[in-house]
N, C-alpha and C positions, 0 to 999 in steps of 0.2 A: 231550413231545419238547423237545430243549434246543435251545434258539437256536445259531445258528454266533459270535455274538459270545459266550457264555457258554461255548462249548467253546474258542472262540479264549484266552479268558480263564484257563481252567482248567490248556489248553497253556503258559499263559503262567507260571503259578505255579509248574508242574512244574521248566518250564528253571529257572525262578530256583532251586528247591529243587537242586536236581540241579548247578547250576553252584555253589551255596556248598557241596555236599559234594566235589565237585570240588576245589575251593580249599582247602577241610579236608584231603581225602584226599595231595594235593600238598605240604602245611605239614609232616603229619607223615609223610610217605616223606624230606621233607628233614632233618628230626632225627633225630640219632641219638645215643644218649651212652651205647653198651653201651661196657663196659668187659674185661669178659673173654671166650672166647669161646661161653662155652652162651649169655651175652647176645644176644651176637651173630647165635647161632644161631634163638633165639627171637626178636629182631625181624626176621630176615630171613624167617620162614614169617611172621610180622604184614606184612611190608612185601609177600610174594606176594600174600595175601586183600585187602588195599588195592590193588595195583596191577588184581587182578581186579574188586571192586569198582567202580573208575575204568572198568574199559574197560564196565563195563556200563550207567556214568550218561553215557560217552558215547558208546554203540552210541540209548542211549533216546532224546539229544537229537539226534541227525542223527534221529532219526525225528520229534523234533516236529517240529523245523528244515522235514522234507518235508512234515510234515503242515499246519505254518503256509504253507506256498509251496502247498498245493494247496488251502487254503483262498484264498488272493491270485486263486489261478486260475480258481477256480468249482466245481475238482473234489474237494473235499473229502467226504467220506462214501459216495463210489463205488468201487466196486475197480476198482484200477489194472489188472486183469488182464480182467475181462469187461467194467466199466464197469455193472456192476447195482449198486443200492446198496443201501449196507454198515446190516445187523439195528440198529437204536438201541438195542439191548441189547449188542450187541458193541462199541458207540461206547463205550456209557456204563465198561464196562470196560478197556477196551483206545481212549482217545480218539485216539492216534496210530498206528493200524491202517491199512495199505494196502490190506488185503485184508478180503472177505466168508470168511464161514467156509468154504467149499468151497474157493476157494483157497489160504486159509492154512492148509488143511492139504498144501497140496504145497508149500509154501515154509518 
């Protein structure tokens, strides 16, 4: 079983990973130096897969963000929804998980 400071920690590495592709993925949605238009065409479907990219490193981090705030609060590893706690094998995979497996599947 993993310590809460060593899950806290792991949370912690994530955001960091996650906020420098952030910063990556931002740097190069702001350049652009196509010239003609199939360029054009083709960095715009590169600049779609980046922009989805982005919303999905920050859908990930509002969920550490909750996970580190329910770790502050005591209720970290219980679901939010019955309040039974959450399989340590679904922690270990999924460390910012709200939910026990019966619930996330209706969410």
């Amino acid at each position: 079983m993993k310590s809460l400071e060593l899950r806290r920690e792991e949370l912690l590495s994530r955001k960091a990973q996650l906020t420098t592709r952030m910063a990556q993925i931002s740097d190069e949605l702001e350049t652009h130096e196509a010239k003609d238009w199939a360029e054009m065409a083709t960095e715009r479907e590169g600049d779609e897969v980046l922009q989805d990219l982005g919303d999905a490193a920050r859908n990930e981090l509002r969920m550490i963000e909750a996970a580190l705030a329910r770790m502050d609060d005591g209720e970290y590893g219980s679901c939010v929804t019955c309040g039974e706690p959450i399989a340590e094998e679904r922690l270990d995979l999924l460390p910012a998980t709200p939910f026990c497996r019966d619930h996330a599947a209706k969410h």
